[in-house]
C-alpha positions, 0 to 999 in steps of 0.5 A, spaced: 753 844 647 760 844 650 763 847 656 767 851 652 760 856 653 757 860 658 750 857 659 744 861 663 737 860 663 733 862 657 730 868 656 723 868 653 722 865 646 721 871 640 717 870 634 719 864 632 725 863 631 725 859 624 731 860 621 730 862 612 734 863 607 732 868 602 736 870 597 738 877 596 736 882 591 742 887 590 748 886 585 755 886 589 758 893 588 765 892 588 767 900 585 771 904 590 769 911 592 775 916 594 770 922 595 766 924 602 760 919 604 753 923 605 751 923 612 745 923 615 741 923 622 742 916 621 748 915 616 755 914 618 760 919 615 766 915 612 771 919 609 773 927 612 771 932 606 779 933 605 782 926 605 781 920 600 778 914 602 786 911 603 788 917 607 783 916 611 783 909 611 790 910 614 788 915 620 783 910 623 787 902 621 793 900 624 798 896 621 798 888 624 804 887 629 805 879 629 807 875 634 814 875 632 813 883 633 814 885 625 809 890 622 806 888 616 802 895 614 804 902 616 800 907 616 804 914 617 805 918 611 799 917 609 796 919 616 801 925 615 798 926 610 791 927 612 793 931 618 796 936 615 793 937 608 799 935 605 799 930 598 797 922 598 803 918 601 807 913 596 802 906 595 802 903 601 804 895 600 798 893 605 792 895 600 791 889 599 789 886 606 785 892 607 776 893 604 775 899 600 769 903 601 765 901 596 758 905 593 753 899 596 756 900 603 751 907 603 745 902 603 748 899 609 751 905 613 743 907 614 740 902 618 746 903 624 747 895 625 754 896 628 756 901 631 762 904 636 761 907 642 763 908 650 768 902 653 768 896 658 771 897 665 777 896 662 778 901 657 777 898 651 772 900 645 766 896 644 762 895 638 756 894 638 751 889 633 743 890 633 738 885 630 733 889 631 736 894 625 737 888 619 732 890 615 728 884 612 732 880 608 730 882 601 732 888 602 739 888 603 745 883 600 748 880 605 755 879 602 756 887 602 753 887 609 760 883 610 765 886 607 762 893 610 762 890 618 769 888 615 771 894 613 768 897 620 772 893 623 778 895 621 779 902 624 778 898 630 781 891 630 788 892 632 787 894 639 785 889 644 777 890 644 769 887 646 763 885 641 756 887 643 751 883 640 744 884 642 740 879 638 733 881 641 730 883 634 732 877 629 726 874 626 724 871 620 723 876 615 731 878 617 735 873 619 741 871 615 742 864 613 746 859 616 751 858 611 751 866 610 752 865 618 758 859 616 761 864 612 762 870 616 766 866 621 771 863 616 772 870 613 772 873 620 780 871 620 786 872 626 786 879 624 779 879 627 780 875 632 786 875 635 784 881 639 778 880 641 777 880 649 769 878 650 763 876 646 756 878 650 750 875 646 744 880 649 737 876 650 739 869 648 734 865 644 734 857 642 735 859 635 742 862 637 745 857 642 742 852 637 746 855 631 752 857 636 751 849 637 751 847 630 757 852 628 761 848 634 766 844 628 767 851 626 769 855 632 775 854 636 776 852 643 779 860 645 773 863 641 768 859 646 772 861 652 770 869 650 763 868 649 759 869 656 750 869 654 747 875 658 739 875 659 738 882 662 741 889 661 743 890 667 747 885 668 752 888 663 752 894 668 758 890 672 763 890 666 761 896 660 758 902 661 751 902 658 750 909 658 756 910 653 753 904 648 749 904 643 743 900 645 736 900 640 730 903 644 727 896 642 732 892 645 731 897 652 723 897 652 724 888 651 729 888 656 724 892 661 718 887 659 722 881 662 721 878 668 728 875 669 732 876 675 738 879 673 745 874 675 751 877 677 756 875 670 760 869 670 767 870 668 773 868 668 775 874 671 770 875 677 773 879 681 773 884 676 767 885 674 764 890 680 762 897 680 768 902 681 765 906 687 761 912 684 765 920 686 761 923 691 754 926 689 754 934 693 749 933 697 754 927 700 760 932 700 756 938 704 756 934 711 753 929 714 756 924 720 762 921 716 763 927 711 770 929 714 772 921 713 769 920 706 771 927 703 779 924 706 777 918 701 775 921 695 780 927 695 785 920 695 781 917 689 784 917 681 779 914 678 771 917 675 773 923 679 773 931 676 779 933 675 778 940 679 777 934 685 783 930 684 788 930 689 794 932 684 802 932 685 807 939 685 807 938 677 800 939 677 798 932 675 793 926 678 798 921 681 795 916 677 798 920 671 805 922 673 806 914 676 804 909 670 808 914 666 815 915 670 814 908 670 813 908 663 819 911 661 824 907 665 821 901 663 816 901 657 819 904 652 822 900 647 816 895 649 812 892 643 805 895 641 805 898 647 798 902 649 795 895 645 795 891 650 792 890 656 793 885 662 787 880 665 781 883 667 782 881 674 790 885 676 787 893 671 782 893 677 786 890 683 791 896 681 786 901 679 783 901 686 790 901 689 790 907 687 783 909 688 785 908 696 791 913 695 796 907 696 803 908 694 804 904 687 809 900 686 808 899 679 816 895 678 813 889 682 809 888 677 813 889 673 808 889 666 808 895 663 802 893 658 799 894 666 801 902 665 798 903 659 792 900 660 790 904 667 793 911 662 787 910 658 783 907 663 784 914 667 783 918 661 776 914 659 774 914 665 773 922 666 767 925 666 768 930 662 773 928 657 781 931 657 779 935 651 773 937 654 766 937 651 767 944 649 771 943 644 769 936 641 766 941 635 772 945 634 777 939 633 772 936 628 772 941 624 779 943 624 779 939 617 776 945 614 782 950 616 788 950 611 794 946 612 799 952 613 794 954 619 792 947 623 798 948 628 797 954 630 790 954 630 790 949 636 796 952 640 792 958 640 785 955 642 788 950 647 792 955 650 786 959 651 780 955 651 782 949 656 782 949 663 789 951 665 788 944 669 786 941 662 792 944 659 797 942 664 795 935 663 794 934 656 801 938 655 805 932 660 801 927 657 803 929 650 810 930 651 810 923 654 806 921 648 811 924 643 817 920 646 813 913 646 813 915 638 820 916 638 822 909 639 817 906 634 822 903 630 822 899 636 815 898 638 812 899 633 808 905 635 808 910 629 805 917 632 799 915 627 799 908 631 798 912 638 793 917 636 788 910 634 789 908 640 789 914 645 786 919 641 777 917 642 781 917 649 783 925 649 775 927 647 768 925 646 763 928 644 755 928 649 752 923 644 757 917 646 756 913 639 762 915 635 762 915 627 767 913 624 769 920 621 769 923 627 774 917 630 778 919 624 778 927 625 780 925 633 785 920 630 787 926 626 787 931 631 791 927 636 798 926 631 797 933 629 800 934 637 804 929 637 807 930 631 807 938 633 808 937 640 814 941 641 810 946 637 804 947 640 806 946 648 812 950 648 816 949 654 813 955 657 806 955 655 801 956 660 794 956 659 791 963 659 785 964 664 779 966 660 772 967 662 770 962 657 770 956 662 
């Protein structure tokens, strides 16, 4: 196999990987559906009750930013659209390039085979791909299992991102064929690729380094770079947070059973891949020898801290906040897909602990604001309860249900009574700098619909860290409401009221 790959000592053969091709039952339904998927317990809600398939399909896609900068699809009257209850925007030129939802999708949707949820210790979203879900093979047709994983996809791919696959569970009676497999990769085009950061394949099998091998002529030498083989679930602890993943109880319980030692990841970025140091537990904090010295550090610390411990500057805001974006707003501006982008592994955490030491930042010596925007989200990401607080997750959801003519007085009320003055002082800043990004977006191609996808899942999740894709669009969509209403909703003078509710 080549060099190209991440090789680690195999973990224990399952079932017999005996690689079947079965073909499948199903007719392909091509039928576009533009009314609301059922949900269920186990079923993954795709379109918001008050919005088409194509309104909602714009709230959570965003349009590709080419290498030359250009913008091939924007999204943000149709986006607009959904947020504020308003009619369907004009056709939109890049139908063509984007998966409808089709009636089929709902046999798929059930099993819960990708997901979305949490992020990597860079702030970036991770998808998730189970094994052990696929059903057997005659039960499913595979080429709507593609055009599904391609329409999910989707509301993910134009910003930086890592894959999951957990690959624990692939058997005989359920594994896809190789030619299904080819396929999958020649229809996985840039638009899918070309973001991608990592690729960790969980509990590697012979069947899967020997199919990897034999699909070498059709990988390229960038994609093998990405891929890295992990024999044990706690070795991902040094780069994504499994708390926040999705991970199969099957996949856990196998994990337990292995006899495996677990390695320390062999990336390309090495240095980063170390625990950020856990905030001070409140035992920790009552005393003990060193508790004067160690209280000093975490009082100094930005990140994975509550914001009530945060060490904030006059304005009410972490430091960390108000320096990336000072810098941001000198530099940054006009800077493309700024907020999509982010630096190598190694310098996000090199800076992050710089803060973390309660260093003065120079973020001009550096001189990348891709860094800026990336420590941002990493900081909102990393909170332990999110900006929006968990209380408040259910009320922004079902905004959708309000009318329109309401929406914006609705959150200015409830934000301005429900949020923690500290919060409310935050999310204030912060989305007034947003608003301001928006501003040159004929420049940075940043729309507010563009912002919102890559900053809203950032501003509030709920306690259950897997996400479904109408949840991303109703937080999506909640976040272009402030944007676009900022001034509206965060009047110069507004203060949050103090409340008993908190």
């Amino acid at each position: 196999m080549s060099g190209a790959f991440t090789t680690t000592t195999d973990t224990s053969e399952q079932n017999g990987d005996r690689s079947t091709s079965q073909s499948s039952t199903f007719p392909r339904l091509s039928k576009p559906v533009t009314t609301t998927a059922p949900s269920s317990a186990q079923s993954l809600t795709v379109a918001p009750s008050n919005a088409s398939t194509k309104d909602y399909r714009s709230a959570t896609s965003l349009p590709d930013i080419g290498e030359t900068g250009d913008v091939h699809r924007d999204s943000r009257s149709a986006t607009v659209a959904m947020a504020t209850g308003e009619g369907a925007s004009a056709q939109d030129p890049g139908d063509d390039d984007v998966v409808e939802y089709e009636e089929g999708f709902k046999m798929v949707e059930k099993y819960n085979i990708i997901s979305v949820s949490g992020s990597d210790r860079d702030g970036r979203p991770v998808i998730v791909i189970s094994a052990c879900r696929l059903p057997p093979s005659y039960a499913i047709n595979h080429d709507v299992l593609l055009r599904y994983g391609k329409y999910f996809l989707d509301k993910i791919v134009e910003q930086d991102y890592t894959l999951l696959y957990c690959h624990h569970g692939l058997r005989s009676h359920n594994k896809p064929s190789f030619s299904w497999l080819r396929k999958v990769y020649a229809e996985m085009d840039r638009k899918y690729k070309k973001n991608i950061k990592k690729v960790y394949v969980l509990h590697p099998t012979n069947f899967i380094r020997v199919m990897l091998s034999l699909m070498k002529p059709f990988l390229n030498y960038k994609f093998g770079r990405k891929l890295s083989y992990v024999n044990r679930l706690a070795e991902l602890e040094q780069v994504l947070y499994l708390d926040k993943l999705d991970i199969p109880d099957e996949v856990k319980q196998y994990d337990l059973s292995l006899k495996v030692p677990v390695r320390h990841l062999a990336t390309s970025d090495s240095r980063s891949v170390f625990h950020t140091p856990l905030p001070l537990s409140g035992e920790e904090e009552k005393g003990g020898e060193a508790s004067a010295g160690h209280a000093a550090r975490a009082s100094r610390r930005q990140f994975g801290v509550r914001l009530e411990n945060l060490q904030l500057d006059d304005n009410n805001i972490p430091k960390v906040l108000s320096t990336c974006v000072e810098y941001l707003e000198k530099k940054g501006m006009e800077v493309v897909g700024i907020f999509r982008r982010s630096p190598a592994t190694a310098t996000i955490q090199t800076w992050k602990e710089q803060f973390n030491k309660g260093h003065e930042v120079d973020l001009e010596s550096h001189g990348d604001p891709h860094l800026a925007a990336v420590l941002i989200k990493l900081f909102l990401r990393e909170l332990p309860e999110p900006l929006l607080t968990f209380n408040l997750y259910d009320p922004i959801l079902a905004l959708k249900s309000r009318p329109t003519e309401e929406k914006v007085s609705v959150v200015h009320i409830m934000l301005r009574e429900r949020l923690p003055p500290i919060n409310f002082d935050i999310l204030k800043y912060l989305v007034r700098f947003l608003a301001k990004v928006s501003a040159h977006e004929e420049v940075n191609k940043m729309s507010p619909s563009n912002i919102s996808i890559v900053i809203g899942p950032n501003l509030i999740w709920g306690t259950n860290p897997v996400a479904s894709l109408a949840a991303l669009g109703d937080i999506n969509s909640f976040t272009l409401l402030l944007i676009n209403h900022s001034s509206e909703i965060f009047p110069e003078q507004t203060k949050a009221s103090k409340t008993e509710e908190y």
